[in-house]
Backbone as a chain_set.jsonl record, in Angstrom:
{"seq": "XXXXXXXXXXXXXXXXXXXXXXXXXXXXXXXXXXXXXXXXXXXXXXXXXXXXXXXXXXXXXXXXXXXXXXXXXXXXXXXXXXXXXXXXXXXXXXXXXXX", "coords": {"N": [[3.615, 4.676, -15.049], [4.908, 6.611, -13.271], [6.723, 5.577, -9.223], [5.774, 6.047, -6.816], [5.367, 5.674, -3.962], [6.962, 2.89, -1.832], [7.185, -0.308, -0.19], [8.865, -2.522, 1.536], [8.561, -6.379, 2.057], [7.762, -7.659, 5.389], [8.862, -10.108, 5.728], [8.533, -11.648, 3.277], [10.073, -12.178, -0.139], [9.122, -10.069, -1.221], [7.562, -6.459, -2.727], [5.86, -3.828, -1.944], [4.688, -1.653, -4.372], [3.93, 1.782, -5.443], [1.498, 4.465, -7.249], [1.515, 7.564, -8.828], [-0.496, 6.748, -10.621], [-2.697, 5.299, -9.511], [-1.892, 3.025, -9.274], [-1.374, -0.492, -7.709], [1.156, -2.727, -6.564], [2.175, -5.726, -6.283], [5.188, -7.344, -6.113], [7.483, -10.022, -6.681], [11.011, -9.691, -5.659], [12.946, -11.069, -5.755], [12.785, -13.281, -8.229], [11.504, -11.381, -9.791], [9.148, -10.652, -10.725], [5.94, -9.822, -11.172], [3.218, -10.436, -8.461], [0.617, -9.886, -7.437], [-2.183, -7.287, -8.371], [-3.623, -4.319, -8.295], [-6.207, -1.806, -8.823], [-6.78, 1.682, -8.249], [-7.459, 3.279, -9.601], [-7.871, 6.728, -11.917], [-6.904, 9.701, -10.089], [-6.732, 8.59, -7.703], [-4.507, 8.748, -6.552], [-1.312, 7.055, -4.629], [0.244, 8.239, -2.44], [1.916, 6.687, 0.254], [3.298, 4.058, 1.712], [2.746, 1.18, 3.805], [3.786, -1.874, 5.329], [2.227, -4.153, 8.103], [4.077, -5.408, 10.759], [4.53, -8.509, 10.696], [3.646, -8.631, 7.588], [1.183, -9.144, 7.271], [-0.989, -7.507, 6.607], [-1.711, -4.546, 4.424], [-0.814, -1.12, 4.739], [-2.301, 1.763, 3.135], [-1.47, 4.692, 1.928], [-3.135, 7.69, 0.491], [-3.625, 10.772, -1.811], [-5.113, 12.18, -1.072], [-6.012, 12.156, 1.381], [-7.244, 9.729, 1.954], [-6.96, 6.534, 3.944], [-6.544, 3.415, 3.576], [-6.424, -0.019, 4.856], [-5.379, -3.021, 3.705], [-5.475, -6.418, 2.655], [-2.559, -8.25, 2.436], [-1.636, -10.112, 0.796], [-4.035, -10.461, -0.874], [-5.215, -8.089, -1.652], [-7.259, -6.871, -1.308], [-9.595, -4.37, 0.385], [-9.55, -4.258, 4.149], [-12.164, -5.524, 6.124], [-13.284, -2.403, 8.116], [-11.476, -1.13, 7.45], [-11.208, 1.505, 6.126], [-9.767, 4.616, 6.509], [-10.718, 8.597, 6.558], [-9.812, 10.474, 7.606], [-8.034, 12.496, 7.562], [-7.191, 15.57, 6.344], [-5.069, 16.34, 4.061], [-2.764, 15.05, 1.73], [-0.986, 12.108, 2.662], [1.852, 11.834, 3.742], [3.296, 9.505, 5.287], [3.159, 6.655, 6.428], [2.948, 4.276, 9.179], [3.001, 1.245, 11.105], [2.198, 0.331, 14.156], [4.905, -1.324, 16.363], [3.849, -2.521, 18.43], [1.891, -3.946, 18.098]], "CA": [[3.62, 5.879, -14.236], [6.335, 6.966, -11.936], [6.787, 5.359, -8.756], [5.633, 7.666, -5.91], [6.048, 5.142, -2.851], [7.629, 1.69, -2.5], [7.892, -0.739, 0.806], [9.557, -4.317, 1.567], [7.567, -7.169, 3.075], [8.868, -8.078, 6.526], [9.164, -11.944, 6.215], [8.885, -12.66, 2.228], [10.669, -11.426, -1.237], [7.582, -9.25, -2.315], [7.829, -5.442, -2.269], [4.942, -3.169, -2.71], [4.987, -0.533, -5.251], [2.07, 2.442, -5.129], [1.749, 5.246, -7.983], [-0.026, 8.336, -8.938], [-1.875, 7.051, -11.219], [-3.868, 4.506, -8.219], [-1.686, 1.822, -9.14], [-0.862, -0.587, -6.606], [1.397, -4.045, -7.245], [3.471, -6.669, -5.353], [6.484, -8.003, -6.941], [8.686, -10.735, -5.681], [12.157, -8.577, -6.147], [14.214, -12.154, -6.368], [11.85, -13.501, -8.888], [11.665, -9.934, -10.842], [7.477, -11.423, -11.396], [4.358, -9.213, -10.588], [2.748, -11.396, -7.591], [-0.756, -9.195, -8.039], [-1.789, -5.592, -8.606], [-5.076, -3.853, -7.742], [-6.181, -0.38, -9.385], [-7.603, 2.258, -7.514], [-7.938, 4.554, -10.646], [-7.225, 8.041, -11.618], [-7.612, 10.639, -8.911], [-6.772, 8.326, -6.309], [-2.898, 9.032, -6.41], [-1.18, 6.319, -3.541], [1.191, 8.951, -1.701], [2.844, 5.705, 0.982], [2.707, 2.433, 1.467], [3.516, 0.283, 4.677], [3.574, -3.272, 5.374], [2.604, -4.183, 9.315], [5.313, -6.342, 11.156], [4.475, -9.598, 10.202], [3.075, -8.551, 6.662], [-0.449, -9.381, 6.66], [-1.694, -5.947, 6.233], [-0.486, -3.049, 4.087], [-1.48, 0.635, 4.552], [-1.926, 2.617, 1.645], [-2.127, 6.084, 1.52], [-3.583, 8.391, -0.883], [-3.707, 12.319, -1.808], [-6.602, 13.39, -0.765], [-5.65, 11.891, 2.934], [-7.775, 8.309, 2.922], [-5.77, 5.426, 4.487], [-6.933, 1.826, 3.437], [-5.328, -1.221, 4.838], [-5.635, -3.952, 2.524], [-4.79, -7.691, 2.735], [-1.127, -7.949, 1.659], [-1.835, -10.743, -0.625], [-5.218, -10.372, -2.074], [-4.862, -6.31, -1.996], [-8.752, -6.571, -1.287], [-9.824, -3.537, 1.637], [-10.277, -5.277, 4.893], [-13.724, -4.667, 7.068], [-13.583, -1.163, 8.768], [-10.372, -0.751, 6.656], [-10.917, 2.617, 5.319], [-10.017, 6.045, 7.234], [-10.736, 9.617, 5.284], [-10.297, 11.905, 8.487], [-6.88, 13.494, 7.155], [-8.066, 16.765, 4.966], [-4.173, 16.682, 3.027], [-2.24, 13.936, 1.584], [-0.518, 11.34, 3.456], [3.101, 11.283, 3.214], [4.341, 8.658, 6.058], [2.648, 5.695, 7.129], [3.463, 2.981, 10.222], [2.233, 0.673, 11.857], [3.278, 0.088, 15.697], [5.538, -2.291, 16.465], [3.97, -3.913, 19.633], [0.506, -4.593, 17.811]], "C": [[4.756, 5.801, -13.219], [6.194, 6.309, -10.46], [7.086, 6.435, -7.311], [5.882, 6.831, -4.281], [6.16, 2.761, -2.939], [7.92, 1.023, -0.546], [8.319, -2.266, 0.873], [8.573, -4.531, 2.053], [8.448, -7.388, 4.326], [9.656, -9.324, 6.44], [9.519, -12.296, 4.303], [9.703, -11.99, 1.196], [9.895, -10.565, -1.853], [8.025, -7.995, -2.068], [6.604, -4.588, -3.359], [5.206, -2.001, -3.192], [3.665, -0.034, -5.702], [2.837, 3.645, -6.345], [0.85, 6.235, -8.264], [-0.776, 7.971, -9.633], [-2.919, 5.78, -10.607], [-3.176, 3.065, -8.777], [-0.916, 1.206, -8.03], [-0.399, -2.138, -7.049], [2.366, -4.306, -6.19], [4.421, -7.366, -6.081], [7.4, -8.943, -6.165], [10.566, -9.931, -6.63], [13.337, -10.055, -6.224], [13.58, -12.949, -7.775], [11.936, -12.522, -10.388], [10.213, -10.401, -11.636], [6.575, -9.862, -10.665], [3.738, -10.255, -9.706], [0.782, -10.495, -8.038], [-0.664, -7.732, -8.013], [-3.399, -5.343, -7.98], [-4.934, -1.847, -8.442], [-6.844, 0.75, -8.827], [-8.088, 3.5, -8.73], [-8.086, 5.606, -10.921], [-7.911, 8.15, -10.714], [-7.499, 9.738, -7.769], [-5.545, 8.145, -6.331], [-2.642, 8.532, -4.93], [0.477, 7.049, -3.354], [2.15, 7.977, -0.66], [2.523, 4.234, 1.165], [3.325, 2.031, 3.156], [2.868, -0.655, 5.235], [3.431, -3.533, 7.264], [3.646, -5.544, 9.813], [5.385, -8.003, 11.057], [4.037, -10.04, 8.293], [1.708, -9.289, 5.774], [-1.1, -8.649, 6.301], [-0.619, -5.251, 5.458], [-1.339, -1.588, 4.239], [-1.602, 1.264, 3.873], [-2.399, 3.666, 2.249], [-2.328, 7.002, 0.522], [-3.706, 10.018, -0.899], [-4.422, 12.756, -1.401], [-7.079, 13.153, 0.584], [-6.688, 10.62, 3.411], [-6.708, 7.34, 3.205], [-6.692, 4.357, 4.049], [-5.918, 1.165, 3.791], [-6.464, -2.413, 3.877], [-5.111, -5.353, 3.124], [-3.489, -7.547, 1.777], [-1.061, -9.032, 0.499], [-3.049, -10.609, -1.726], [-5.82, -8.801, -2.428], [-6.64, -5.653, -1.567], [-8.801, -5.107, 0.302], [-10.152, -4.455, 2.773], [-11.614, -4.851, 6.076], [-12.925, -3.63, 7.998], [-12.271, -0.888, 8.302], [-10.163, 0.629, 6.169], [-10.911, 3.852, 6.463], [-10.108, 7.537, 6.288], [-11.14, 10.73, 6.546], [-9.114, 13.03, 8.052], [-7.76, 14.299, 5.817], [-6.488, 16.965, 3.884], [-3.568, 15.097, 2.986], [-1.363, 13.265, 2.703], [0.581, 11.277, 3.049], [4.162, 10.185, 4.2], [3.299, 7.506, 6.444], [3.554, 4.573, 8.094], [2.584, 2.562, 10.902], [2.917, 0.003, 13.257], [3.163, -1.149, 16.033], [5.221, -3.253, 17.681], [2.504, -4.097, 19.351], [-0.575, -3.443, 18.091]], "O": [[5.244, 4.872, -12.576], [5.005, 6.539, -10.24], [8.005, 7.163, -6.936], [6.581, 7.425, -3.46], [5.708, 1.862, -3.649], [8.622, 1.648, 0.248], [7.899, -3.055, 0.027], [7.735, -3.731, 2.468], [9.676, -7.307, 4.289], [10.767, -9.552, 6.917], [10.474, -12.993, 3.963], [10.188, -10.967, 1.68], [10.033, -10.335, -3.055], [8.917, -7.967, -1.22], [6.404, -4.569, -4.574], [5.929, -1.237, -2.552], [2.692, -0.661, -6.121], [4.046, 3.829, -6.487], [-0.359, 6.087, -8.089], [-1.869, 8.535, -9.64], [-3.861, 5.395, -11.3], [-3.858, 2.041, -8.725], [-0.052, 1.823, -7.408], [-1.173, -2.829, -7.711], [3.07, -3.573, -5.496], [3.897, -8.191, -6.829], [7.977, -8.61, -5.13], [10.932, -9.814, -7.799], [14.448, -9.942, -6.74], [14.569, -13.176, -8.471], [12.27, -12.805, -11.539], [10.128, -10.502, -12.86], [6.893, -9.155, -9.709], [3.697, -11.298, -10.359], [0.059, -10.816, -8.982], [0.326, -7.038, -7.778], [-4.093, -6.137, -7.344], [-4.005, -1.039, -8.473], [-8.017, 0.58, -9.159], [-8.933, 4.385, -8.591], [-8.718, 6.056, -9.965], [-8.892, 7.526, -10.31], [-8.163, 10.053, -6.781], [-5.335, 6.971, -6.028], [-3.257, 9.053, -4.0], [1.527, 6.654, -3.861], [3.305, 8.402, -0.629], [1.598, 3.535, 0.754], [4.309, 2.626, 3.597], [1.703, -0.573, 5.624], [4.42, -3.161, 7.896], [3.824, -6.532, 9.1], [6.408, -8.596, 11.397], [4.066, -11.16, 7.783], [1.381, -9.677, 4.652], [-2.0, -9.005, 5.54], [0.607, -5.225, 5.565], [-2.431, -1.294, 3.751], [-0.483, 1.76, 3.743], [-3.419, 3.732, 2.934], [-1.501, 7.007, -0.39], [-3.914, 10.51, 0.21], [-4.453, 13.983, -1.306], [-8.116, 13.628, 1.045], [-6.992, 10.373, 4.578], [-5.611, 7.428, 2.653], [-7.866, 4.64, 4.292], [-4.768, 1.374, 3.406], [-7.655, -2.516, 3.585], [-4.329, -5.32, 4.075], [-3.402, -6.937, 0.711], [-0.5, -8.813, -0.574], [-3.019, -10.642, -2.956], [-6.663, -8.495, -3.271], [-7.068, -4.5, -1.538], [-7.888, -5.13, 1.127], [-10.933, -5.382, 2.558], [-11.697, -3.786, 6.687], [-11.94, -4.05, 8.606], [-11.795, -0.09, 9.109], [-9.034, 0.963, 5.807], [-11.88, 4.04, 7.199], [-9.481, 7.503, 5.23], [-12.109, 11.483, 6.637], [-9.283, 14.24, 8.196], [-8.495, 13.944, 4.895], [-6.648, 17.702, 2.912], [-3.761, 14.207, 3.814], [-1.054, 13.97, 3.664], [0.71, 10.709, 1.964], [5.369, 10.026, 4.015], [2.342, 8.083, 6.96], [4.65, 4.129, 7.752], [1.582, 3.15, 11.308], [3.942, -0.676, 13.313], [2.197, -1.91, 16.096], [5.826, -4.278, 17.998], [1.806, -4.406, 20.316], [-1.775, -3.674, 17.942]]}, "num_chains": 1, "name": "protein.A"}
């Protein structure tokens, strides 16, 4: 499936790559390997992605306006991880830079 959003890690060679069809994967880009993936499955189309400033977290966002942050290596949701107050898709995510 097409590649709908795409961000670097801060610190390592990985770079996450999100798609409509709920796929979500880390790649080391010197490497050119899959590091892991995680599937969120149709209908949950991942509109942005972003990594916070040390890259322990990533943000995903999705069409239908939930946000999950995730662990950046084990892609798992992390406790109170999920927001679903946006009523349209998400097209920017960040995470602020002084914590």
């Amino acid at each position: 499936d097409a590649i709908k959003a795409i961000d670097t890690h801060p610190i390592s060679n990985n770079i996450a790559i999100g798609s409509y069809c709920g796929l979500l994967k880390i790649w080391d880009y010197m490497s050119k390997t899959e590091v892991t993936m995680r599937a969120f499955g149709l209908g949950n189309e991942i509109t942005a992605l972003s990594f916070d400033k040390i890259g322990e977290y990533l943000a995903v966002g999705f069409y239908d306006g939930t946000i999950l942050i995730v662990d950046s290596i084990t892609l798992e949701t992390v406790p109170g991880g999920e927001f679903s107050h946006a009523k349209a898709l998400i097209t920017q995510l960040a995470f602020s830079h002084d914590g």
